[in-house]
C-alpha positions in Angstrom: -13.3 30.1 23.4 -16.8 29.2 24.8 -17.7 25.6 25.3 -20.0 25.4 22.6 -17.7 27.0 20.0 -14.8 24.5 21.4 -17.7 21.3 20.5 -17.9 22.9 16.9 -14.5 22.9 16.5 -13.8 19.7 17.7 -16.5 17.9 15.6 -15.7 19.6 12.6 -12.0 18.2 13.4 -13.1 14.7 13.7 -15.4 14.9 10.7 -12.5 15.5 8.7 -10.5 13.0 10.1 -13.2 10.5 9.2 -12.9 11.4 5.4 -9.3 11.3 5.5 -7.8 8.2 3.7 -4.8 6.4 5.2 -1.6 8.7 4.9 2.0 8.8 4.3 3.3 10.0 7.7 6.7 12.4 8.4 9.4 11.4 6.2 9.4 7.4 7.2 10.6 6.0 4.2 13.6 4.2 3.5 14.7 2.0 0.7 17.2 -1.5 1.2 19.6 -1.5 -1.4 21.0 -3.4 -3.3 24.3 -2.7 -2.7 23.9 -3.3 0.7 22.4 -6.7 0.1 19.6 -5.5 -0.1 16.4 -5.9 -2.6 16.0 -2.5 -4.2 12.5 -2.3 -2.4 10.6 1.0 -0.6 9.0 1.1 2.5 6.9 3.6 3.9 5.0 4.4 7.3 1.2 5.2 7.2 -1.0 6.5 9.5 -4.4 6.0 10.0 -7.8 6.4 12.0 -8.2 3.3 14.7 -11.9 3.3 13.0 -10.5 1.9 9.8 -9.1 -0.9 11.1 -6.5 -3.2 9.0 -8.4 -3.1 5.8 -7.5 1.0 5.6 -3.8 0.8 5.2 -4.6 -2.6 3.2 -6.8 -0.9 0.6 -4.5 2.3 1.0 -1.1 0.4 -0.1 -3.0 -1.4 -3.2 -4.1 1.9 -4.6 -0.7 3.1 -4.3 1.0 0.8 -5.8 2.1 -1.3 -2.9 1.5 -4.0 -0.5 1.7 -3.9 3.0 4.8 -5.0 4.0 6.0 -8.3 3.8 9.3 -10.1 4.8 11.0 -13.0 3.1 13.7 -13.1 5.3 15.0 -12.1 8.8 17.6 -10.0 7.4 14.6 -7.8 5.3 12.8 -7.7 8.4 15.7 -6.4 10.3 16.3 -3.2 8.1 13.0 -2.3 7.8 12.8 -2.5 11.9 16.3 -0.6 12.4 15.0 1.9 9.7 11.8 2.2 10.6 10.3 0.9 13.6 12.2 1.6 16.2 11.1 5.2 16.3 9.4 5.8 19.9 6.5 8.0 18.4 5.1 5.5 16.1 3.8 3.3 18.7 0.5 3.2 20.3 -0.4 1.5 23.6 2.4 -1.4 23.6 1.8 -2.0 20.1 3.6 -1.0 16.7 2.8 -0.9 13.0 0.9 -3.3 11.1 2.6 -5.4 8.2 1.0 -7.7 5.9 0.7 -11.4 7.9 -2.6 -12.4 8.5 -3.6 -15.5 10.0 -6.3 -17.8 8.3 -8.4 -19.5 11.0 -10.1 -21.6 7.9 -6.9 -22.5 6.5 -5.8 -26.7 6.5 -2.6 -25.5 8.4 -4.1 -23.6 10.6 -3.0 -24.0 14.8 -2.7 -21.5 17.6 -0.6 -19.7 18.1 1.4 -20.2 14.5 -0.5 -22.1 12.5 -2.2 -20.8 9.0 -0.3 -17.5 8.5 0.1 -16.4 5.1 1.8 -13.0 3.4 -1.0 -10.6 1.8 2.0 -10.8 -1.5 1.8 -14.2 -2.4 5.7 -14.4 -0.2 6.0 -18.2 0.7 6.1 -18.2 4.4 9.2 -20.2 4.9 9.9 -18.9 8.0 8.4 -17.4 10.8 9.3 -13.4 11.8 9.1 -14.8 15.3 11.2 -17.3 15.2 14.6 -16.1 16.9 12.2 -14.4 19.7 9.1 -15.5 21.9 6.3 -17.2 20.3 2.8 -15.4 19.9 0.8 -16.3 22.2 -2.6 -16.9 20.9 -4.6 -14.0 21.6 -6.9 -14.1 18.8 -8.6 -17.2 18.6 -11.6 -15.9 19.0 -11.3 -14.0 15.8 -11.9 -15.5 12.3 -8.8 -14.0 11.1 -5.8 -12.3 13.1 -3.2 -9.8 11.7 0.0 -9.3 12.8 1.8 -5.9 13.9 5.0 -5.3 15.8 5.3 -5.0 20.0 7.4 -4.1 22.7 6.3 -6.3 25.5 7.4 -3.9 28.9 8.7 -1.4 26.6 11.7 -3.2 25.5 11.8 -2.8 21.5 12.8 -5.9 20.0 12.1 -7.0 16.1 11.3 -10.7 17.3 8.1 -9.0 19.4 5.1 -9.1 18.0 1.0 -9.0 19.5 -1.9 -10.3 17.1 -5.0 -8.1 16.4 -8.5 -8.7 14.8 -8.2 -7.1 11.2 -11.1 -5.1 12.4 -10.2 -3.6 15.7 -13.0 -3.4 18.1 -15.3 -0.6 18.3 -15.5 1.5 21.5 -17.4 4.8 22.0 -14.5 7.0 21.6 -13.3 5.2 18.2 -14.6 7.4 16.2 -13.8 11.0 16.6 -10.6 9.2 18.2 -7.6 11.9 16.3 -4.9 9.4 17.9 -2.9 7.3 14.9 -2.4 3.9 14.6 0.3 3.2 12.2 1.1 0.3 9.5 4.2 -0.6 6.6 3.8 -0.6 3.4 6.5 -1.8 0.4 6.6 -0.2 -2.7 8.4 -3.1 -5.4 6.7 -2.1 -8.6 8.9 -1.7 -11.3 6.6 -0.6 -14.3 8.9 -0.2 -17.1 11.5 -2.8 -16.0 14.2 -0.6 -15.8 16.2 -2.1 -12.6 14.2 1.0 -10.7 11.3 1.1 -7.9 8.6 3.2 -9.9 8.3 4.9 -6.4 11.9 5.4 -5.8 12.0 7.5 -9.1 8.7 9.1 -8.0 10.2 10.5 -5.4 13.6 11.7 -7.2 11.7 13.1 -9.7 8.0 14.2 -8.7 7.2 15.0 -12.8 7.9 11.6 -13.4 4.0 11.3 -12.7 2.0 14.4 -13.3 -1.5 13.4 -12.8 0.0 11.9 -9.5 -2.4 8.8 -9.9 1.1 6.1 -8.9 2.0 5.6 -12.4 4.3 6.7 -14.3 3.7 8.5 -16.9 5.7 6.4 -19.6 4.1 3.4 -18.1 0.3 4.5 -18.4 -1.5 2.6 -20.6 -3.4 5.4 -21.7 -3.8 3.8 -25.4 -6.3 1.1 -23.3 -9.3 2.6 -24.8 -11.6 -0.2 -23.8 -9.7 -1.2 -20.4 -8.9 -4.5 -21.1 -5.3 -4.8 -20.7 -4.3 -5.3 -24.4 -3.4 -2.4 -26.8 -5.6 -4.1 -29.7 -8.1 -4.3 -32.6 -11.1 -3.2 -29.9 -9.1 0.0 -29.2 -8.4 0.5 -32.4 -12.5 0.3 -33.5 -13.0 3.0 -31.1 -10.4 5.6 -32.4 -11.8 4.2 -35.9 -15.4 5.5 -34.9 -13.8 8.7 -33.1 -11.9 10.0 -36.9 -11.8 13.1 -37.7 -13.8 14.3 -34.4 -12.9 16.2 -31.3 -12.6 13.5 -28.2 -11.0 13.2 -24.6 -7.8 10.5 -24.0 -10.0 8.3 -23.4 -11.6 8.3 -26.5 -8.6 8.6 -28.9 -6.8 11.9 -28.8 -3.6 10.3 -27.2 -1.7 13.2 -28.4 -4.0 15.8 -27.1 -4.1 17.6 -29.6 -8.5 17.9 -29.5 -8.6 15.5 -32.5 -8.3 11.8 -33.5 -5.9 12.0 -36.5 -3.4 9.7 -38.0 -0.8 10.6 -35.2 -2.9 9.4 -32.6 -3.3 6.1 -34.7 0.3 6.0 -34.8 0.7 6.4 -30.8 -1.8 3.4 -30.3 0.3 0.9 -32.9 3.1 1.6 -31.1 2.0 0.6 -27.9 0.6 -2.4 -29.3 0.1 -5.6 -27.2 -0.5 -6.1 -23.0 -0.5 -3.1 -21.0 2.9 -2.4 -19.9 1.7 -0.9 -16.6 0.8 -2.2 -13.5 0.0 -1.2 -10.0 1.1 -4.6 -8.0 3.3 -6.6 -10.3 
């Protein structure tokens, strides 16, 4: 192939690359269960470009359905690093994947090196992930935040090792056509229809669960939310009112898709009267 053919090729590569949103990467997904003590939770490993920084695989889980990950105790750390991280090809430099700690440099509590850490969930940090292992040591106070993400300090994988990074990581001339992963955690905990089930776990069993693929479930979509505000009620209601008798999308009235807003659809909306049973971080 001639050079300038090979220099088409290649930018065309990395211009796709750039459009690509963070992704699920080869079958890194495991769930803790319950029976094994565990929480009933997902986790999942996702790739992305070093040009997106933290705030890809943080807007990535949210759209999803999920968080990045977040530990409320050693032991849930533990499994997700026996199950997870510990696989030599995630890593990048001496670095692993990202989870969801991020330091507050404005925060009252806030100290180098572990001072003002917070989970992206809402988790109380009662504990710190490095606290059976060396402390961080303080890398980013320069930064005005810092996020956390696994190590292996002289290659020695350990889940008590972790290095700090700037949530947005700093931009070099080869960042961006750069094709190399970085990697982050995310949890999947959502469980729509309050069955005892992870929506994603069923998801996965059972990929017609969610047709339109948009993270919901089907028989959690609020599709009866006419006016998107959360509530099944008299505002949705006026709308299929002023739709009768027409022909109208979903999102108009026809909930049962039959090209018209008839008494059946009426009867689909009363019956899903009230809040919005679906959500996409509970």
């Amino acid at each position: 192939m001639r050079a300038t053919q090979f220099q088409i090729l290649s930018a065309l590569l990395a211009l796709v690359a750039l459009l690509l949103p963070a992704r699920t990467s080869t079958a890194q997904v495991a769930c803790w269960q319950e029976e094994n003590g565990g929480n009933g939770h997902w986790y999942c490993l996702i790739s992305f470009l070093p040009h997106q920084g933290w705030q890809g695989p943080l807007n990535y889980s949210e759209a999803v359905g999920a968080h990045l990950v977040t530990f409320g105790s050693r032991e849930e750390r533990d499994f997700v690093y026996s199950t997870i991280v510990t696989c030599p090809w995630i890593w990048y430099s001496s670095s692993g994947p990202f989870i969801g700690a991020i330091q507050d440099h404005t925060a009252p509590d806030y100290a180098e090196p572990n001072g003002g850490w917070r989970w992206v969930d809402g988790t109380p940090w009662t504990w710190d992930p490095w606290e059976d292992g060396p402390s961080l040591d303080g890398t980013c106070e320069t930064a005005d935040r810092c996020v956390l993400r696994f190590a292996n300090p002289n290659c020695e994988f350990a889940p008590s090792s972790w290095v700090c990074d700037a949530p947005i990581l700093p931009v070099c001339p080869r960042c961006e056509t750069d094709l190399s992963p970085l990697y982050a955690i995310i949890e999947f905990e959502t469980d729509c229809d309050g069955n005892g089930l992870v929506d994603f776990g069923e998801r996965l069993a059972d990929p017609t669960l969610d047709a339109n693929n948009d993270s919901i479930l089907d028989r959690c979509a609020c599709t009866a939310d006419l006016d998107q505000n959360g509530l099944i009620d008299s505002g949705d209601l006026i709308i299929m009112l002023n739709a009768w008798g027409s022909s109208a999308a979903p999102n108009e009235g026809d909930l049962d898709g039959d090209g018209l807003v008839t008494g059946s659809d009426v009867v689909i909306l009363l019956g899903k009267w009230g809040p919005c049973q679906s959500c996409l971080v509970c």
